[in-house]
Backbone and ligand atoms as CSV (ligand in chain L), in Angstrom:
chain,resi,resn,atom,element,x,y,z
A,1,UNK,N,N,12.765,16.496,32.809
A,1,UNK,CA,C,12.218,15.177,32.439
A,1,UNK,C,C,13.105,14.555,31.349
A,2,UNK,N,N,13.771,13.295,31.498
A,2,UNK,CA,C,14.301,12.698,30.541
A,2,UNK,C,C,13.346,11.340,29.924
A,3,UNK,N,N,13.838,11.218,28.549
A,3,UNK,CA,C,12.935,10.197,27.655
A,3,UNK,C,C,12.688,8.770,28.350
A,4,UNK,N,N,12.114,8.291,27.565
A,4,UNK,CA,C,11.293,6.847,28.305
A,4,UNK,C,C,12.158,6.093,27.786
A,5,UNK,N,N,13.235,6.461,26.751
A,5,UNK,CA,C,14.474,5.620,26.540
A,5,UNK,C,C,15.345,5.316,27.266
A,6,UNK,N,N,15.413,6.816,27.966
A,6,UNK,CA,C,16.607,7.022,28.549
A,6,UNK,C,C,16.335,6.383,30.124
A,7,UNK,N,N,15.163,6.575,30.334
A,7,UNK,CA,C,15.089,6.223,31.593
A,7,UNK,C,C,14.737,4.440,31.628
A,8,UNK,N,N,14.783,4.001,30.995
A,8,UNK,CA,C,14.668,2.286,30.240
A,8,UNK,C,C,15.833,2.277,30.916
A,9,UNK,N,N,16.917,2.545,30.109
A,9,UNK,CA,C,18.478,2.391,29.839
A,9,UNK,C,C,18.614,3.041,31.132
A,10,UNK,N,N,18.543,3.827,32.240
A,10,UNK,CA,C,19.184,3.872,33.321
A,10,UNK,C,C,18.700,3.046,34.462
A,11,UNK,N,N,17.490,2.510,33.851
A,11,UNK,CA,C,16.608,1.761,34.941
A,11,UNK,C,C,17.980,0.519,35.031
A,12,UNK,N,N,18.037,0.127,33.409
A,12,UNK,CA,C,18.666,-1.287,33.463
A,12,UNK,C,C,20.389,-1.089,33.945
A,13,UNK,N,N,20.762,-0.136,33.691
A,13,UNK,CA,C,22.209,-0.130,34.685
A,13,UNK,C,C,21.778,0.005,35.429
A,14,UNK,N,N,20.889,0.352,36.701
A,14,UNK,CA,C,20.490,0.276,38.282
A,14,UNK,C,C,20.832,-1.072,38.239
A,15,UNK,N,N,20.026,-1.849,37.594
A,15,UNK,CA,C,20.049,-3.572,37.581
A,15,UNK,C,C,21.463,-3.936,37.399
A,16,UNK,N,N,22.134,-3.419,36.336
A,16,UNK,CA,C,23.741,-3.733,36.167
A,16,UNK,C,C,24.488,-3.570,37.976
A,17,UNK,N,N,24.169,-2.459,38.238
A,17,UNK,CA,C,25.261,-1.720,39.042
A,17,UNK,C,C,25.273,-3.051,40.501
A,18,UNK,N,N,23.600,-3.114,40.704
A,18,UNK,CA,C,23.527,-4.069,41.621
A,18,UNK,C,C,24.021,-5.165,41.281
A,19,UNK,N,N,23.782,-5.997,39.856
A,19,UNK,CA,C,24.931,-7.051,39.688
A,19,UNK,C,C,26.416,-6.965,40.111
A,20,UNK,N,N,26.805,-5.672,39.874
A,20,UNK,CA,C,28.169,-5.528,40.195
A,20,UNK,C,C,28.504,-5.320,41.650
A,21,UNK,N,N,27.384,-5.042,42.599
A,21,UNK,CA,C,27.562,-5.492,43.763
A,21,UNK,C,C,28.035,-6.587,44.100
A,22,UNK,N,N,26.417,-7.686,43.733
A,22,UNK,CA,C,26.774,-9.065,43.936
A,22,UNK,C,C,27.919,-9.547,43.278
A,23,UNK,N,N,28.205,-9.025,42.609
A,23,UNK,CA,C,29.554,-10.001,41.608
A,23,UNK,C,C,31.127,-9.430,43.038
A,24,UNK,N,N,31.101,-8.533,43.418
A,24,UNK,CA,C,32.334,-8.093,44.501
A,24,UNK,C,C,32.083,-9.083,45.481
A,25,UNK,N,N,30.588,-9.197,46.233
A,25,UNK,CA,C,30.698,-9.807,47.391
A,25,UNK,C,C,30.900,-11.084,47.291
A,26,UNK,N,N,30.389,-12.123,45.945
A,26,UNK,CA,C,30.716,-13.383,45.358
A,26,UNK,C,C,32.463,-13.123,45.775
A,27,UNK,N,N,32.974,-12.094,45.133
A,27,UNK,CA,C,34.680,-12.201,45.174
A,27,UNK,C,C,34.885,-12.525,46.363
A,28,UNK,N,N,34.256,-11.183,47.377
A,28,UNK,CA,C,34.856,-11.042,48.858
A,28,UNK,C,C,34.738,-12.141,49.386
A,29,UNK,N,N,33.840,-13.050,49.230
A,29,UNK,CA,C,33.499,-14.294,49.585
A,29,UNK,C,C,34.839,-15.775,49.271
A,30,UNK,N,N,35.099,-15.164,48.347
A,30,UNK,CA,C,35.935,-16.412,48.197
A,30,UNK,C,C,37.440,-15.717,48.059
A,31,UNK,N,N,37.824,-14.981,48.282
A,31,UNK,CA,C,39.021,-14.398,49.140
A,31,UNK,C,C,39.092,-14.515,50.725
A,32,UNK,N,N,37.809,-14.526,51.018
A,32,UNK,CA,C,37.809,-14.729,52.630
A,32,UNK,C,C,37.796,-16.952,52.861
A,33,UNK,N,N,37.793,-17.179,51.515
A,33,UNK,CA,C,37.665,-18.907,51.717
A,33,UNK,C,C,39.362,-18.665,51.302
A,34,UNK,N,N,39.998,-18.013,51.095
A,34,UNK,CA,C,41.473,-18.270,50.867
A,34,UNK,C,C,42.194,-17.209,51.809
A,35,UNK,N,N,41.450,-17.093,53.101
A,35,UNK,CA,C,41.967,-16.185,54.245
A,35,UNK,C,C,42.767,-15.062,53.422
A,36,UNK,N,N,42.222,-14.467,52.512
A,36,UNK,CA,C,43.028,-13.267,52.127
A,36,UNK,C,C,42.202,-12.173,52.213
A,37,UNK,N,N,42.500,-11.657,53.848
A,37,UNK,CA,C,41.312,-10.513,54.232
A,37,UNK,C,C,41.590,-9.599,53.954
A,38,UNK,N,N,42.662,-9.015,53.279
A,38,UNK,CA,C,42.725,-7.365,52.990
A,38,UNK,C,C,41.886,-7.553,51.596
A,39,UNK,N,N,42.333,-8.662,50.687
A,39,UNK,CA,C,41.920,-8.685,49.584
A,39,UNK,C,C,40.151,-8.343,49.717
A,40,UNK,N,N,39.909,-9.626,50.668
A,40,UNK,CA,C,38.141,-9.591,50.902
A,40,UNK,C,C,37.398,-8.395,51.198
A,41,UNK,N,N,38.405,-7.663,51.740
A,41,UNK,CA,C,38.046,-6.303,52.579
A,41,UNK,C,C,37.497,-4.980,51.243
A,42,UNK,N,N,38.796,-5.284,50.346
A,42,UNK,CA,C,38.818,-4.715,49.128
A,42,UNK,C,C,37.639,-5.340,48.154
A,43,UNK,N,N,37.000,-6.296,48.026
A,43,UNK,CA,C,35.913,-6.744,47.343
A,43,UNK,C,C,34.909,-6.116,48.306
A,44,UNK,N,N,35.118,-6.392,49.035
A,44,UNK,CA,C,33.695,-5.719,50.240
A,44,UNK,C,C,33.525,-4.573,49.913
A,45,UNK,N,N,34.540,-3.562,49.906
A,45,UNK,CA,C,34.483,-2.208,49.973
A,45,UNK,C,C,34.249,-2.049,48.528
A,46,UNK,N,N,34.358,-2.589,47.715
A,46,UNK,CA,C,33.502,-2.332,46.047
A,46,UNK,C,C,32.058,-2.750,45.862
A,47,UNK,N,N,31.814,-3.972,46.684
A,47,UNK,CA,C,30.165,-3.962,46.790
A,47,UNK,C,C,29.530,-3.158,47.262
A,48,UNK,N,N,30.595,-2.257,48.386
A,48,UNK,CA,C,30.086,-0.908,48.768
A,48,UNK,C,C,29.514,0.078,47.696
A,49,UNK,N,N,30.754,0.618,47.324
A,49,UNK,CA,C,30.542,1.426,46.003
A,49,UNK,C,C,29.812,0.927,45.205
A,50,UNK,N,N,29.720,-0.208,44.562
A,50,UNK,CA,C,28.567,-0.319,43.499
A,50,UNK,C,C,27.208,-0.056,44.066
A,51,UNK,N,N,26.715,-0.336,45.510
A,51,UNK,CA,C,25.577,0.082,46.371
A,51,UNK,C,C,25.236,1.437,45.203
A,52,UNK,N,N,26.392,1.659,46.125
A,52,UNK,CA,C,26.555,3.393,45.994
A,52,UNK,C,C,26.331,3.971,44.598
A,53,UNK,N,N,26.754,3.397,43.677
A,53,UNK,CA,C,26.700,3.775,41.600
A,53,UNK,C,C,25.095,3.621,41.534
A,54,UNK,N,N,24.663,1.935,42.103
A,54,UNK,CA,C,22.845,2.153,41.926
A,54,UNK,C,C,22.202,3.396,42.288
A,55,UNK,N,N,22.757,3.538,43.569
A,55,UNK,CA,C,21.604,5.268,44.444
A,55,UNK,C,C,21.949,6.042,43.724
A,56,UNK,N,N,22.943,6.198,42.817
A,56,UNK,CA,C,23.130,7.616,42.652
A,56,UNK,C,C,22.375,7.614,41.511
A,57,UNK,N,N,21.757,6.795,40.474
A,57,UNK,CA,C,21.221,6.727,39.190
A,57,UNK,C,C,19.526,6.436,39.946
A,58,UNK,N,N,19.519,5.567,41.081
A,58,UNK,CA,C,18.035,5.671,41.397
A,58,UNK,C,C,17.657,7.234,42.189
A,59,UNK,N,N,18.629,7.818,42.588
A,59,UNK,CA,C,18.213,9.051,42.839
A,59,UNK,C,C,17.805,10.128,41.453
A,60,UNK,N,N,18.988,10.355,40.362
A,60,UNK,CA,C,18.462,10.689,39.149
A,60,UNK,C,C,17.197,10.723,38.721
A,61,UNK,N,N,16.719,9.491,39.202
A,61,UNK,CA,C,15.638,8.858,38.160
A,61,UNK,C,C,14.518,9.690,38.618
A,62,UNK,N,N,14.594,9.634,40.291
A,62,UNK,CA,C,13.746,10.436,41.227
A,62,UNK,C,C,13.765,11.847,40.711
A,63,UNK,N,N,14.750,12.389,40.921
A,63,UNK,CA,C,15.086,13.761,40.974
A,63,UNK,C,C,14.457,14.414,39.378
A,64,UNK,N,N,14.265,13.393,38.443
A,64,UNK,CA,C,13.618,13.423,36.725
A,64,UNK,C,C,12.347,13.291,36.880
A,65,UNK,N,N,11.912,12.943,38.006
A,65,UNK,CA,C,10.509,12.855,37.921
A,65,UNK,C,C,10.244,11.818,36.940
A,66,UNK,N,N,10.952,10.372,37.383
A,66,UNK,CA,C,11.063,9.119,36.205
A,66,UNK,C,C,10.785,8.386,37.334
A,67,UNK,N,N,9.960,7.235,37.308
A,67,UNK,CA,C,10.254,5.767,37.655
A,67,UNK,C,C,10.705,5.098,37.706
A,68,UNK,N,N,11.420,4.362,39.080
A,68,UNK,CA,C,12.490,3.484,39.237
A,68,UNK,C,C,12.097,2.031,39.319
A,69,UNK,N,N,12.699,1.434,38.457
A,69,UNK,CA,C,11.361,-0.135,38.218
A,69,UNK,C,C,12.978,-1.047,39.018
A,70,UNK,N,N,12.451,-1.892,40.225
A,70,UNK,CA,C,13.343,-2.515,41.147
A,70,UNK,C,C,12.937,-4.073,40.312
A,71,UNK,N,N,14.214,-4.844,39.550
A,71,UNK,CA,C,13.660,-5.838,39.270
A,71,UNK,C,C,14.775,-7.098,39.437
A,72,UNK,N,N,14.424,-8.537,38.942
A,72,UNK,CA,C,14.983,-9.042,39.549
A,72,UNK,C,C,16.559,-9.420,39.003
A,73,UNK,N,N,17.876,-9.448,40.026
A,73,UNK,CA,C,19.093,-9.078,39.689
A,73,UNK,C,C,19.980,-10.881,39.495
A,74,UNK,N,N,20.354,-11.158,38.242
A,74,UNK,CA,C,21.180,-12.516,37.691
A,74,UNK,C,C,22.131,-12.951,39.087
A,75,UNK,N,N,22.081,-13.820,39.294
A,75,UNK,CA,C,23.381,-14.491,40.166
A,75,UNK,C,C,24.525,-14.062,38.860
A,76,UNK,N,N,25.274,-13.866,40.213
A,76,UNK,CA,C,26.971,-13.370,39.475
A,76,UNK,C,C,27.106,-14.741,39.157
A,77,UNK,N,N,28.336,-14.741,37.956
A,77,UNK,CA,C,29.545,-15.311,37.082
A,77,UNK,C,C,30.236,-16.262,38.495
A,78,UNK,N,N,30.153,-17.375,37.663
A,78,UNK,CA,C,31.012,-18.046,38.885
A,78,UNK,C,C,32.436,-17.019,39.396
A,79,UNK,N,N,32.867,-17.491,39.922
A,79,UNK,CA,C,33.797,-16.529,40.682
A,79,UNK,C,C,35.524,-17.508,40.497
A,80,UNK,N,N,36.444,-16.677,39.652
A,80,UNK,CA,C,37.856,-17.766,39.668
A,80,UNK,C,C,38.324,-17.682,40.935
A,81,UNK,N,N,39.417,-19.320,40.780
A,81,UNK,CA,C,39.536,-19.728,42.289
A,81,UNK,C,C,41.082,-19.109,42.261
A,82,UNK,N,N,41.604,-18.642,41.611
A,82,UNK,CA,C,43.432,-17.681,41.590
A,82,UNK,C,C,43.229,-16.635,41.672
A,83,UNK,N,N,44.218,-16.002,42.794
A,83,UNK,CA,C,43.899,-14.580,42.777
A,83,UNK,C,C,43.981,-13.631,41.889
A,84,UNK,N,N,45.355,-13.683,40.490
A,84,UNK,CA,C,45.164,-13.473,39.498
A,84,UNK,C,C,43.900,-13.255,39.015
A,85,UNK,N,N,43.608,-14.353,38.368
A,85,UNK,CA,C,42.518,-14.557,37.830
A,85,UNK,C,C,41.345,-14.037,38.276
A,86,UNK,N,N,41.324,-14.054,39.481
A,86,UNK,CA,C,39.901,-13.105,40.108
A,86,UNK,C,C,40.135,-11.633,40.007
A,87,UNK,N,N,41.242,-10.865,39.838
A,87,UNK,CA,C,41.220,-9.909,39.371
A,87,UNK,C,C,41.190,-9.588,38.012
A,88,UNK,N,N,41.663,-10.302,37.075
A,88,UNK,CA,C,41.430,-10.523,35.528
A,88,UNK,C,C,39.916,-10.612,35.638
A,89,UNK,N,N,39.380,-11.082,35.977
A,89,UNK,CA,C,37.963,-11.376,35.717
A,89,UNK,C,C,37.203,-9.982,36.453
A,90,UNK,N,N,37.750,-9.047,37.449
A,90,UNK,CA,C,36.755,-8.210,37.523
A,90,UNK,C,C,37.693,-7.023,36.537
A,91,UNK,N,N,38.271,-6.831,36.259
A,91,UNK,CA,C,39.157,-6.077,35.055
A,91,UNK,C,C,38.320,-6.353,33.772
A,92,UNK,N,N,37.910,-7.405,33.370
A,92,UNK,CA,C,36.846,-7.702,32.488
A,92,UNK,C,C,35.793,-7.442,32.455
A,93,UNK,N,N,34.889,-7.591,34.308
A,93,UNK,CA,C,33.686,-6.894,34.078
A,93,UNK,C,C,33.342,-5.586,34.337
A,94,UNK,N,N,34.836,-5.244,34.748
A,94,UNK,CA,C,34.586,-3.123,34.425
A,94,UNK,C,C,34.967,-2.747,33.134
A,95,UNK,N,N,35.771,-3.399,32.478
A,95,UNK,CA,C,35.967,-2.864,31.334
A,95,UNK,C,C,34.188,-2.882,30.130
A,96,UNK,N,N,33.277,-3.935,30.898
A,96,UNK,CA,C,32.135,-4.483,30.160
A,96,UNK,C,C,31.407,-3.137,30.483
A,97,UNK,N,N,31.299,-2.760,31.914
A,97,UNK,CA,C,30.871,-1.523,32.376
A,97,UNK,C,C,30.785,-0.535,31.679
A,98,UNK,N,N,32.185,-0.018,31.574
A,98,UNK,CA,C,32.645,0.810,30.987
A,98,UNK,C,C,31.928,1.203,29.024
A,99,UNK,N,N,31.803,0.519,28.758
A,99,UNK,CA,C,31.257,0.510,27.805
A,99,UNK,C,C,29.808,0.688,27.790
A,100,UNK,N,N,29.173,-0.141,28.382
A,100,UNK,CA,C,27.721,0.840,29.528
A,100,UNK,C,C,27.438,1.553,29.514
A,101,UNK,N,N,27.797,2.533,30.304
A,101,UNK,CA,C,28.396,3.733,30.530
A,101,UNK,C,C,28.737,4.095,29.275
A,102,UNK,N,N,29.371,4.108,28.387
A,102,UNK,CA,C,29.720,4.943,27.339
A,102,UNK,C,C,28.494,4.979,26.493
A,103,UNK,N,N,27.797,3.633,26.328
A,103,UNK,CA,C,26.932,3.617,25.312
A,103,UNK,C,C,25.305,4.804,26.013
A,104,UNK,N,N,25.477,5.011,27.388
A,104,UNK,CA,C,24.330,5.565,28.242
A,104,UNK,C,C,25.084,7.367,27.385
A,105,UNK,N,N,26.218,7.294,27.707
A,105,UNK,CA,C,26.527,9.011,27.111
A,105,UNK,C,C,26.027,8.891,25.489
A,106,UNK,N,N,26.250,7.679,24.954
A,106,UNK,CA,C,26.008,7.977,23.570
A,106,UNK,C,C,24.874,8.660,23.349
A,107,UNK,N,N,23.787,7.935,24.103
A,107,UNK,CA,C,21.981,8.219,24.040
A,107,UNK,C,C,21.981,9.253,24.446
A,108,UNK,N,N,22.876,9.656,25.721
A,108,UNK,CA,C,22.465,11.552,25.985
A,108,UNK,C,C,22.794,12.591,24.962
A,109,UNK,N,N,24.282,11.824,24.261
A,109,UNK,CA,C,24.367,12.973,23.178
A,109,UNK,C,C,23.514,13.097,21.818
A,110,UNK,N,N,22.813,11.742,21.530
A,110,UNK,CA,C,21.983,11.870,20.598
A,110,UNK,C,C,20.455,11.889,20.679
A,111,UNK,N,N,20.313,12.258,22.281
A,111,UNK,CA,C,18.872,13.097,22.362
A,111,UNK,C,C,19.048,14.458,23.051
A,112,UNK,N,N,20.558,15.089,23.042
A,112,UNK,CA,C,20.698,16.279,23.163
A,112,UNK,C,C,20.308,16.426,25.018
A,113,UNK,N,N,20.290,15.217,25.288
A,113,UNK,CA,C,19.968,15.290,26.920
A,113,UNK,C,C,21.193,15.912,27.812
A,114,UNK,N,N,21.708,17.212,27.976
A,114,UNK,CA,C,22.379,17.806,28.461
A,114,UNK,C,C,22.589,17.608,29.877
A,115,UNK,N,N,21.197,16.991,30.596
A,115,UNK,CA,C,21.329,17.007,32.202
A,115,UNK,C,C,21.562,15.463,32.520
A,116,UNK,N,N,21.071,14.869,31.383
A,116,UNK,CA,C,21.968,13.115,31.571
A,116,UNK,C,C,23.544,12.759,31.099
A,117,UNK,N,N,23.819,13.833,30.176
A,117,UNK,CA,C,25.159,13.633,30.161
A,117,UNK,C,C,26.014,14.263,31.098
A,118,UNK,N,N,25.596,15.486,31.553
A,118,UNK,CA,C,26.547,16.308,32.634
A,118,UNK,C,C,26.505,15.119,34.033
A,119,UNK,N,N,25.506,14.088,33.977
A,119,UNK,CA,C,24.942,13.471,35.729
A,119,UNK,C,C,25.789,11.871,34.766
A,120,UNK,N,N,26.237,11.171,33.762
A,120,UNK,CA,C,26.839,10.718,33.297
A,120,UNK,C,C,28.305,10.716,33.645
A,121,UNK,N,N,28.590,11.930,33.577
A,121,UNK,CA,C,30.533,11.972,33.055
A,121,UNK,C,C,30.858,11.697,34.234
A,122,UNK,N,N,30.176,11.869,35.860
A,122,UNK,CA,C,30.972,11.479,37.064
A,122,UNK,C,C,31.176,9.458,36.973
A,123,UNK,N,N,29.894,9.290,36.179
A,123,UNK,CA,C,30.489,7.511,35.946
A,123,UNK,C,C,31.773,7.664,34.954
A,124,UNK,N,N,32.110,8.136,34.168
A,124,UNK,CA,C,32.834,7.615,33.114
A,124,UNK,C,C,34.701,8.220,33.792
A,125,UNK,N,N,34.819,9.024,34.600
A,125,UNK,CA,C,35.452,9.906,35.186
A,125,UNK,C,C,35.940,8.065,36.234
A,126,UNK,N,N,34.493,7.623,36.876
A,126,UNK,CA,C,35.123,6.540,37.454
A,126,UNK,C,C,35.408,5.138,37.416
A,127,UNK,N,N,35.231,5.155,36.048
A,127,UNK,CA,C,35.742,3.828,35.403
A,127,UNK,C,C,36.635,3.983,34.977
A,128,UNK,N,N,37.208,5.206,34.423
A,128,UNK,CA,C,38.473,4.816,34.315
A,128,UNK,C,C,39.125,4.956,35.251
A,129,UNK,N,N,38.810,5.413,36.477
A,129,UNK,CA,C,39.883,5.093,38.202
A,129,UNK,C,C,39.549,3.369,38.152
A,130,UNK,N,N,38.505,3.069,38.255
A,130,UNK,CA,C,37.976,1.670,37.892
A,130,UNK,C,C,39.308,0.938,37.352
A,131,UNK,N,N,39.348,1.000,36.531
A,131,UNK,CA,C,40.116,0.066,35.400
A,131,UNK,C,C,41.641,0.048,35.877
A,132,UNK,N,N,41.538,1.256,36.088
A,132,UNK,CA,C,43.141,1.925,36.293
A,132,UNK,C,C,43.625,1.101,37.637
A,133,UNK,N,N,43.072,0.928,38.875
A,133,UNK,CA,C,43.003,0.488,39.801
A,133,UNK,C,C,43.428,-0.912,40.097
A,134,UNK,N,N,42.664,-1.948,39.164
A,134,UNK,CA,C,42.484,-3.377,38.692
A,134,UNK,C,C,43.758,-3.375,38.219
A,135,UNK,N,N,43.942,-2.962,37.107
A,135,UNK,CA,C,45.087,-3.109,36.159
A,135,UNK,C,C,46.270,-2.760,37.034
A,136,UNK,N,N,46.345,-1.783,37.639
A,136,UNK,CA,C,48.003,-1.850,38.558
A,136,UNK,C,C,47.616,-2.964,39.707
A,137,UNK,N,N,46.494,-3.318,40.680
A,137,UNK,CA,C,46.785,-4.777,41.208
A,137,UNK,C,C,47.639,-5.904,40.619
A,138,UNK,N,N,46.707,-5.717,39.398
A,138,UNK,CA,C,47.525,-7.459,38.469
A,138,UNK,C,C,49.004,-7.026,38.082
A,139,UNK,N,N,49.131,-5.663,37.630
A,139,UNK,CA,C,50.648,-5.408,37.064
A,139,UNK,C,C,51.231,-5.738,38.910
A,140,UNK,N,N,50.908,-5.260,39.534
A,140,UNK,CA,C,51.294,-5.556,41.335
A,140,UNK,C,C,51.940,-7.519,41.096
A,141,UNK,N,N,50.751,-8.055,41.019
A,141,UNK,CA,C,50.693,-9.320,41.588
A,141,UNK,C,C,51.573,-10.037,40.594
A,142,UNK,N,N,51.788,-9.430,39.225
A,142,UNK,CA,C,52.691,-10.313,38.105
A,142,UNK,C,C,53.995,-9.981,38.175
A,143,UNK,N,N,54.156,-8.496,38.685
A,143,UNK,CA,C,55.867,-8.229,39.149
A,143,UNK,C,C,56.392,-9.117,40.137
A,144,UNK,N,N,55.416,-8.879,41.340
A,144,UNK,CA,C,55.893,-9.187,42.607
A,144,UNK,C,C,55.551,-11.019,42.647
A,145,UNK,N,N,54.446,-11.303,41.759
A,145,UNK,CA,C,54.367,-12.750,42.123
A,145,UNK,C,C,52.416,-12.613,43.239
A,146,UNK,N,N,52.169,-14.303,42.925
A,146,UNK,CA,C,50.546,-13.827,44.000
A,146,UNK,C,C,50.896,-15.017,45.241
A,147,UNK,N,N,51.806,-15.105,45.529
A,147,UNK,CA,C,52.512,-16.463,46.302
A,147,UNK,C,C,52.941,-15.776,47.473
A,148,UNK,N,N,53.193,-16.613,48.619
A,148,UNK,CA,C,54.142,-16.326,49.799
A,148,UNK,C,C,53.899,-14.493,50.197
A,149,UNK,N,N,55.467,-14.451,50.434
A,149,UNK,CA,C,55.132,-13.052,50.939
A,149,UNK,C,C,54.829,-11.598,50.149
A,150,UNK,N,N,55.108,-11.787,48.850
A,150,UNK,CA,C,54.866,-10.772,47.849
A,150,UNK,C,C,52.996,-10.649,47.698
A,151,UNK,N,N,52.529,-11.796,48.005
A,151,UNK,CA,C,50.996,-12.221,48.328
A,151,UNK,C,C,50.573,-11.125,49.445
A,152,UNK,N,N,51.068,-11.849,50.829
A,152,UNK,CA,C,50.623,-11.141,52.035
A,152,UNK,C,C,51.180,-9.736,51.740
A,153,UNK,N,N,52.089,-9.177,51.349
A,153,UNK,CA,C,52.333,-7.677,51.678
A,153,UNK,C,C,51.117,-6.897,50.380
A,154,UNK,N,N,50.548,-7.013,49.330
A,154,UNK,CA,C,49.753,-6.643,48.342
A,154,UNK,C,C,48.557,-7.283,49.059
A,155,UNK,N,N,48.377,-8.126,50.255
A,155,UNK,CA,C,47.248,-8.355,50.384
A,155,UNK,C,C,46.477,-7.765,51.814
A,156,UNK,N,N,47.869,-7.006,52.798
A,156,UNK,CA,C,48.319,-6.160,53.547
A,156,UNK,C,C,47.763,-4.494,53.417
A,157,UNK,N,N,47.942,-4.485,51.840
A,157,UNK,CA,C,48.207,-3.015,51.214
A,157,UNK,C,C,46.904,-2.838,51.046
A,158,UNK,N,N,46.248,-4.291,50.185
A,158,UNK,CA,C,44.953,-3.817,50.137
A,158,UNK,C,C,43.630,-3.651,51.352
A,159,UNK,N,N,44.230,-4.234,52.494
A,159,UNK,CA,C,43.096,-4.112,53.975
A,159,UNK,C,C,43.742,-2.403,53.885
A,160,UNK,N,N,44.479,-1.703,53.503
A,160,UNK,CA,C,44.459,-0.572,53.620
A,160,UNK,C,C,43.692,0.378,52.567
A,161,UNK,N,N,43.720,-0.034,51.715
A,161,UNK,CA,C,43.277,0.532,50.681
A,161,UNK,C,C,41.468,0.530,50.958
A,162,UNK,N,N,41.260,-0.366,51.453
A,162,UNK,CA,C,39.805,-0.946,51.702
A,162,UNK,C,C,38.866,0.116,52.876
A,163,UNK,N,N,39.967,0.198,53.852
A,163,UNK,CA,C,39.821,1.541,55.187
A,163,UNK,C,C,39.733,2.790,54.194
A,164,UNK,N,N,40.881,2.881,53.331
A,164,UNK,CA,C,40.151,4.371,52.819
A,164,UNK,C,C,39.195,4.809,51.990
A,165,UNK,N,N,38.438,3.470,51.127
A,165,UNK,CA,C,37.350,3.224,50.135
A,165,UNK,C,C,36.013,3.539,51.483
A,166,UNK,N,N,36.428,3.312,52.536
A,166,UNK,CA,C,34.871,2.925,53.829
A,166,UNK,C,C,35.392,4.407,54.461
A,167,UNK,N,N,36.219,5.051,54.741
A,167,UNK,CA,C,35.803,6.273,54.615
A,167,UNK,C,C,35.553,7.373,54.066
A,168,UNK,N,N,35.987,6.912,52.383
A,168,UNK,CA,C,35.440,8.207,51.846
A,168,UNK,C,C,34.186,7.960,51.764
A,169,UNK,N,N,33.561,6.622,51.187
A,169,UNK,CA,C,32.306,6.095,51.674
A,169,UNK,C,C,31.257,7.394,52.251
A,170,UNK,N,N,31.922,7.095,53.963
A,170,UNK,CA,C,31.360,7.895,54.850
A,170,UNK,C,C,30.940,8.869,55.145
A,171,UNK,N,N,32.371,9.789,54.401
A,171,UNK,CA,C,32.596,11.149,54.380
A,171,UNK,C,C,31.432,11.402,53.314
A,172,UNK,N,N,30.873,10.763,52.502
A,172,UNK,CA,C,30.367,10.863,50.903
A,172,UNK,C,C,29.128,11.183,51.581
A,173,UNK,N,N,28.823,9.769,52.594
A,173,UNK,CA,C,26.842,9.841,52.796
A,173,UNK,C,C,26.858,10.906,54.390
A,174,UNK,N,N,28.310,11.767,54.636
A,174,UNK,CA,C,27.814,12.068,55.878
A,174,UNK,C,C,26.511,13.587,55.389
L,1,FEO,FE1,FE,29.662,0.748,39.005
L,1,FEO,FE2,FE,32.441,-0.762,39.077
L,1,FEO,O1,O,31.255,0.366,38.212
């Protein structure tokens, strides 16, 4: 059984995580209004995963014998219209994450909650793939340029990248 704090604070990242759904598919959405489908593919396949970050904390909650309170989730952040920029902007809201997440380990270590921090470190383990991820796109798109063909081949790379996010996916819930 974890505290009525703790389970407050994981209720409300459930609520985060699903924002961070909607905030990918807002992206995927307007990458697919600038026909850039690997890109869209790659926002898609993160609304995936964030699905996926909620269950794994609404399963917790279950598995604590805690209550999972389903409530109602903010319309995403307008969404920038440069591709740059739309990756700057989700580089910003994982890095916001990330801190989330850190502040959720803080509370486990200062209520000695051993089974919320050990069910913790697989988030913090993936924010920084998170971050890491974002950040070489944009270092990608500022070497090479977000124009013409340096565009399509990074936007190429990512409909690939997107196939292997939907099957580990798979492999994950088989
Ligand atoms: Fe659920 Fe992108 O962190």
């Amino acid at each position: 059984m974890i505290s009525e704090e703790m389970a407050n604070r994981i209720n409300v990242q459930i609520n985060r995580e699903m924002y961070s759904a909607n905030f990918y598919l807002a992206l995927a959405a307007q990458a697919e209004t600038m026909s850039l489908r690997g890109m869209a593919a790659w926002f898609f396949a993160k609304h995936g995963e964030e699905l996926t970050h909620a269950m794994k904390m609404y399963r917790y909650l279950i598995d604590q014998d805690t209550a999972v309170r389903v409530s109602e989730i903010a319309a995403p952040e307008a969404v920038e219209e440069s591709v740059i920029a739309m990756f700057e902007q989700t580089l910003a809201h994982e890095r916001e994450v990330t801190v989330f997440i850190h502040d959720l380990v803080d509370l486990a270590h200062s209520e000695k909650d051993h089974a919320t921090s050990i069910f913790l470190q697989w988030f913090v383990t993936e924010q920084i793939e998170e971050e890491a991820t974002v950040n070489d796109i944009i270092g990608r798109l500022r070497l090479f340029g977000d124009q013409g063909q340096s565009l399509m081949l990074i936007d190429n790379e990512l409909a690939g990248v997107a196939k292997q996010i939907g099957q580990a996916a798979s492999a994950a819930t088989a």
